[in-house]
C-alpha positions as CSV (number, residue, x, y, z in Angstrom):
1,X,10.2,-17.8,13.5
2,X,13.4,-18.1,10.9
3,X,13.0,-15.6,8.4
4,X,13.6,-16.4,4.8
5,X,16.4,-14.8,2.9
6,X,15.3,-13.9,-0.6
7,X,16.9,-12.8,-3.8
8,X,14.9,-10.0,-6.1
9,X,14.6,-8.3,-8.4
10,X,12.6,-4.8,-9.1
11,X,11.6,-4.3,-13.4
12,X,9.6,-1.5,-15.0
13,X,9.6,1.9,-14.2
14,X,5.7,3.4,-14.2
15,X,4.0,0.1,-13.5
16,X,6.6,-2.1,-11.3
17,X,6.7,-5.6,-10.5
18,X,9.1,-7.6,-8.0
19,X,10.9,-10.9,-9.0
20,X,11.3,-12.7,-6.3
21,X,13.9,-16.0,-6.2
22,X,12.8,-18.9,-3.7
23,X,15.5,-21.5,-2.9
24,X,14.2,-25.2,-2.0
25,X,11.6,-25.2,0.5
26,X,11.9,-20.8,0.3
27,X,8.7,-18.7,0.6
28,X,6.9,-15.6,0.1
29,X,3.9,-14.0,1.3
30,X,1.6,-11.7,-0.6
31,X,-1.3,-9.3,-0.8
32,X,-4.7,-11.4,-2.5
33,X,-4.3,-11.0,-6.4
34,X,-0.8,-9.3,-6.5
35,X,0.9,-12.5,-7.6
36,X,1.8,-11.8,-11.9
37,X,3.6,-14.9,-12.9
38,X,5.7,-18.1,-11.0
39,X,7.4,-21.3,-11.9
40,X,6.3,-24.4,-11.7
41,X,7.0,-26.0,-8.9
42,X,5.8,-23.3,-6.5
43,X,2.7,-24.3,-4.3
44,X,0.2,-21.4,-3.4
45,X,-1.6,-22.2,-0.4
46,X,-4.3,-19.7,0.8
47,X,-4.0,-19.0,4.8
48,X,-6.6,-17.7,6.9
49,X,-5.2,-14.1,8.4
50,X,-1.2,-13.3,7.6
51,X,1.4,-15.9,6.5
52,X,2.8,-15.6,9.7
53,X,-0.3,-16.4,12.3
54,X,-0.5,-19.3,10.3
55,X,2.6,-21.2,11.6
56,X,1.4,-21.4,15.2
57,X,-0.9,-19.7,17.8
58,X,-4.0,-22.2,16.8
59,X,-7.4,-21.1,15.5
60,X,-7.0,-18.2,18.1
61,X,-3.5,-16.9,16.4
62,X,-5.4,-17.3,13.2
63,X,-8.5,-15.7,14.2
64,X,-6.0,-12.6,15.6
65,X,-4.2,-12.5,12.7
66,X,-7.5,-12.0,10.1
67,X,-9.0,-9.2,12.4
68,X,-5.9,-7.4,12.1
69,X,-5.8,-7.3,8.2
70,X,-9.9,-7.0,8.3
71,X,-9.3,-3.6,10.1
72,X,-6.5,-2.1,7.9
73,X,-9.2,-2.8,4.8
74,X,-7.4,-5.3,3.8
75,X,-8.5,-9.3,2.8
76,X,-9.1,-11.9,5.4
77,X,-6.5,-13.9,3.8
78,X,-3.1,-14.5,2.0
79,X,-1.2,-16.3,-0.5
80,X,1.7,-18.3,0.8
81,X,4.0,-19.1,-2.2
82,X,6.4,-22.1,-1.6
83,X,9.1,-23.6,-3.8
84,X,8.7,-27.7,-3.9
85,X,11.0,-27.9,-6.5
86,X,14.6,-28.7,-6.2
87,X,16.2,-25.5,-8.1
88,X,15.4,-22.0,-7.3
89,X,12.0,-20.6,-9.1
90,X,10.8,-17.4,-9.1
91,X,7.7,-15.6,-8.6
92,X,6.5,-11.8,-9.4
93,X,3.9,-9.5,-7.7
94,X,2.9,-6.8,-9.7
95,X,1.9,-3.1,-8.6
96,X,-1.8,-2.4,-8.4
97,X,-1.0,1.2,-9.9
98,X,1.2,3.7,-11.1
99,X,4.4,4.3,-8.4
100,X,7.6,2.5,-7.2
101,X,7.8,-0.7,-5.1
102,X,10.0,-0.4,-2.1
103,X,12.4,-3.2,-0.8
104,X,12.4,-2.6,3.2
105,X,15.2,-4.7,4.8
106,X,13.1,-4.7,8.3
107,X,16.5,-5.9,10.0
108,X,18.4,-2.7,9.2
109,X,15.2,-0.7,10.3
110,X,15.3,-1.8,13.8
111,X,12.5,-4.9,13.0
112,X,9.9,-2.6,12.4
113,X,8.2,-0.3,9.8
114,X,4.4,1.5,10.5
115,X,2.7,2.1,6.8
116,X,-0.3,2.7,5.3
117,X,-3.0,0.5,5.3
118,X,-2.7,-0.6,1.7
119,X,0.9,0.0,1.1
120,X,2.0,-3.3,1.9
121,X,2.5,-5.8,-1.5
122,X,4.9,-9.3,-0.4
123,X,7.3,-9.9,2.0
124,X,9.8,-12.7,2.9
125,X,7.9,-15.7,4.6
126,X,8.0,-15.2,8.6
127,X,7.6,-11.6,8.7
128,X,4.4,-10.6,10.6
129,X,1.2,-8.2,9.8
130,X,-0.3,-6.7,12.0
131,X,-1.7,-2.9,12.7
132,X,-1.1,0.1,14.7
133,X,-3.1,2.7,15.8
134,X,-2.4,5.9,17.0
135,X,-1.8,7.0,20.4
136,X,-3.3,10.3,20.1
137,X,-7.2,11.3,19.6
138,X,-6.3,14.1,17.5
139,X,-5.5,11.6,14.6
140,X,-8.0,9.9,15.7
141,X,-10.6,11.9,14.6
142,X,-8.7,13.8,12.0
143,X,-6.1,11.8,10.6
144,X,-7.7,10.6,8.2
145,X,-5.8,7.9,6.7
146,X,-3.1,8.1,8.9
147,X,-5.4,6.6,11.8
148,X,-5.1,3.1,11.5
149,X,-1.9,2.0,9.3
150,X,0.0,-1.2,9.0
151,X,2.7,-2.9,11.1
152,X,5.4,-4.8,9.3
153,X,7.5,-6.8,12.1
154,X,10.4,-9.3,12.2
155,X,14.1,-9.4,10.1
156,X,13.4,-10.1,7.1
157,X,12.2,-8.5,3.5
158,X,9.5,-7.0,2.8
159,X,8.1,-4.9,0.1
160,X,5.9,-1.5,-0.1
161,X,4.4,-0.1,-2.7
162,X,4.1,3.9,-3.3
163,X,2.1,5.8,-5.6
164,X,3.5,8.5,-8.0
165,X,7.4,9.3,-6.9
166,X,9.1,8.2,-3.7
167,X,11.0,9.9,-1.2
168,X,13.0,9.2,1.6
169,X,13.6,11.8,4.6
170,X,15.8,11.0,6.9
171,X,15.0,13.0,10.0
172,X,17.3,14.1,13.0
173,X,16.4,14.5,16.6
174,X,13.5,17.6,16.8
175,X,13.2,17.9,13.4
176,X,9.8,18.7,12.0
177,X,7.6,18.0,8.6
178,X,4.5,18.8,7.7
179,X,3.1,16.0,5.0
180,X,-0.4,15.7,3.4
181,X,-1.9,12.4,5.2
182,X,-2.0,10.3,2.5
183,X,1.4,11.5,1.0
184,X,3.3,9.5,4.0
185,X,4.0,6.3,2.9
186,X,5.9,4.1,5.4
187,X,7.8,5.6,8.7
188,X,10.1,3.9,11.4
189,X,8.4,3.9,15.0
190,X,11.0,6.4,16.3
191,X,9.1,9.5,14.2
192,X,6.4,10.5,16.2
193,X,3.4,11.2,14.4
194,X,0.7,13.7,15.2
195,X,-1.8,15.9,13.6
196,X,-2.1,19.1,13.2
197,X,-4.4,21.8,11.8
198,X,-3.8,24.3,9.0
199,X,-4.2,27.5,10.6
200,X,-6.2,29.5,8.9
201,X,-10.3,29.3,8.1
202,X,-9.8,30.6,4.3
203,X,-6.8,28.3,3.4
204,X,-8.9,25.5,5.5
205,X,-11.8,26.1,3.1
206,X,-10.2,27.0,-0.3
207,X,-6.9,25.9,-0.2
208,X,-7.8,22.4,-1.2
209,X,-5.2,20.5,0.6
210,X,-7.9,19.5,3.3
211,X,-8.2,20.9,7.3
212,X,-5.1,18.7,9.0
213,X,-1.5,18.0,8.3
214,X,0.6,14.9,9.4
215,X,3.4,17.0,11.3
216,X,5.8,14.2,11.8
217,X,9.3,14.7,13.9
218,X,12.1,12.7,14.2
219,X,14.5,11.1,15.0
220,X,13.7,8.7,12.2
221,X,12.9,7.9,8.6
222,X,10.0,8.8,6.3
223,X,9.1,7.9,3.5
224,X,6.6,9.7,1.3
225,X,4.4,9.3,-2.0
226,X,4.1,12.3,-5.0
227,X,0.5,10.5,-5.6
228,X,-1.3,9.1,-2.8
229,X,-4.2,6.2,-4.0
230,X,-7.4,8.7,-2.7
231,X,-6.0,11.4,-4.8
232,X,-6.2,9.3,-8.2
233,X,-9.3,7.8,-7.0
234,X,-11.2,11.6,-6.4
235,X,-9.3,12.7,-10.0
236,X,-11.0,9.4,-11.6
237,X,-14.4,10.0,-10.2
238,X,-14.3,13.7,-10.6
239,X,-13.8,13.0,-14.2
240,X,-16.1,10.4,-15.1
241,X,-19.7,10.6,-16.5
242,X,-22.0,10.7,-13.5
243,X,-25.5,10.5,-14.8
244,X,-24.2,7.3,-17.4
245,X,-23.4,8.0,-20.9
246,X,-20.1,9.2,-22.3
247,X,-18.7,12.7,-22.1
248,X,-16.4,14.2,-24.9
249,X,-14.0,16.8,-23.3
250,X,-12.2,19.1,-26.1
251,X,-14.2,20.3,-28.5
252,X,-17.1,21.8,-28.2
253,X,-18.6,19.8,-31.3
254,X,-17.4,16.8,-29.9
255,X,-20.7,15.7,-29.0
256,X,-22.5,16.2,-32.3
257,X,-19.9,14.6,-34.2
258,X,-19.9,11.3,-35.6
259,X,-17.8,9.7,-32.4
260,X,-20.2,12.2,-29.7
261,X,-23.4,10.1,-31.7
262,X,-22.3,6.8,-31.9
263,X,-20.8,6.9,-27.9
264,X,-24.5,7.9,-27.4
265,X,-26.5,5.5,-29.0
266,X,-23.9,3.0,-27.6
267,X,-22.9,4.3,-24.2
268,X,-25.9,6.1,-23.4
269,X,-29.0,4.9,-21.1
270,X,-30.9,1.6,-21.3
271,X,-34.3,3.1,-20.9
């Protein structure tokens, strides 16, 4: 299928969004509730699996299509964005946390990029999602969130979204890094992936960076995140209240104060 050629735009620095421009009869595919704002005179239209699987292939394409996204976490269905107006419009999909959004020209990458499972946010009508799964039992069973990722294919543009700070690593032939699973973002399917363990039982059990690394060798690029979704998520949770109630953190009289009493009487339990 003909890809799209889209113009766009990238605003913000913390919390990003894309602008994407749609010529006459242009469209764009993205991620369930990532669209912030369009036009008038673009047509959404919900699709059962990718926007892709939707275009031909039958109920078995579509059927194909939704497993794949149902096994990478992700929603049995996207949002096809179409201009029906006669001028360009544009349309913006916003970030669903802190980070950078990448543009990936999946042309100059060879037609295909492997990323993780929720890094994917829009992409140019006609390219295709789909998963990949590693080869080797070792990250099967240890990898983590590396296991199952994303498969982005075709020639046109499409956008990934990183948490914290972005890097890109290009690696030559034999060359070696070891990542943190869920700090790899997005690589090209010449890096071969593999896991491997840390070495040593004390750094395994106190070092806090988990038991396996993602030792990933080139040729190839990589691209990699300062601040992987799970490791907000685990920050979040660690700091929250867990038995209900509020929690004042600071000073010690915090809870006897005026603010610690009233977030009591309001926050505390319904008993």
């Amino acid at each position: 299928m003909a890809m799209d050629v889209v113009d766009y735009e990238i605003k913000g620095s913390e919390m990003q969004f894309v602008e994407v421009e749609l010529d006459p009869g242009e469209a764009a595919v993205g991620e369930a509730g990532s669209m912030m704002f369009m036009d008038a005179g673009i047509q959404m239209d919900t699709v059962f699996g990718d926007g892709s699987a939707s275009q031909g292939g039958g109920l078995f394409g579509k059927l194909l299509g939704a497993g794949k996204r149902l096994i990478t976490g992700e929603s049995l269905f996207t949002t096809v964005y179409t201009n029906q107006a006669g001028g360009k419009k544009r349309i913006a999909f916003a970030a669903p946390y802190p980070g950078k959004i990448l543009p990936m020209e999946l042309r100059q990458l060879g037609g295909t990029l492997i990323c993780q499972k929720d890094a994917f946010l829009c992409a140019a009508r006609g390219v295709s999602l789909g998963i990949h799964f590693q080869q080797k039992l070792s990250v099967g069973f240890f990898g983590g969130e590396g296991f199952i990722m994303q498969r982005l294919d075709g020639d046109g543009l499409a956008f990934v979204h990183a948490g914290g700070t972005v890097v890109r690593r290009e690696l030559q032939a034999g060359q070696t890094l070891m990542v943190d699973t869920g700090c790899l973002v997005a690589y090209t399917p010449s890096v071969n992936f593999e896991i491997q363990y840390v070495g040593k039982v004390k750094t395994a059990l106190f070092g806090g960076e988990g038991l396996f690394f993602a030792k990933v060798t080139g040729p190839g690029t990589v691209w990699l995140q300062s601040l992987p979704f799970s490791r907000l998520a685990s920050r979040v949770f660690a700091a929250a209240p867990q038995t209900g109630g509020s929690r004042e953190e600071g000073s010690i009289l915090g809870g006897f104060g005026a603010g610690g009493l009233l977030g009591g009487v309001l926050g505390g339990d319904d008993d």
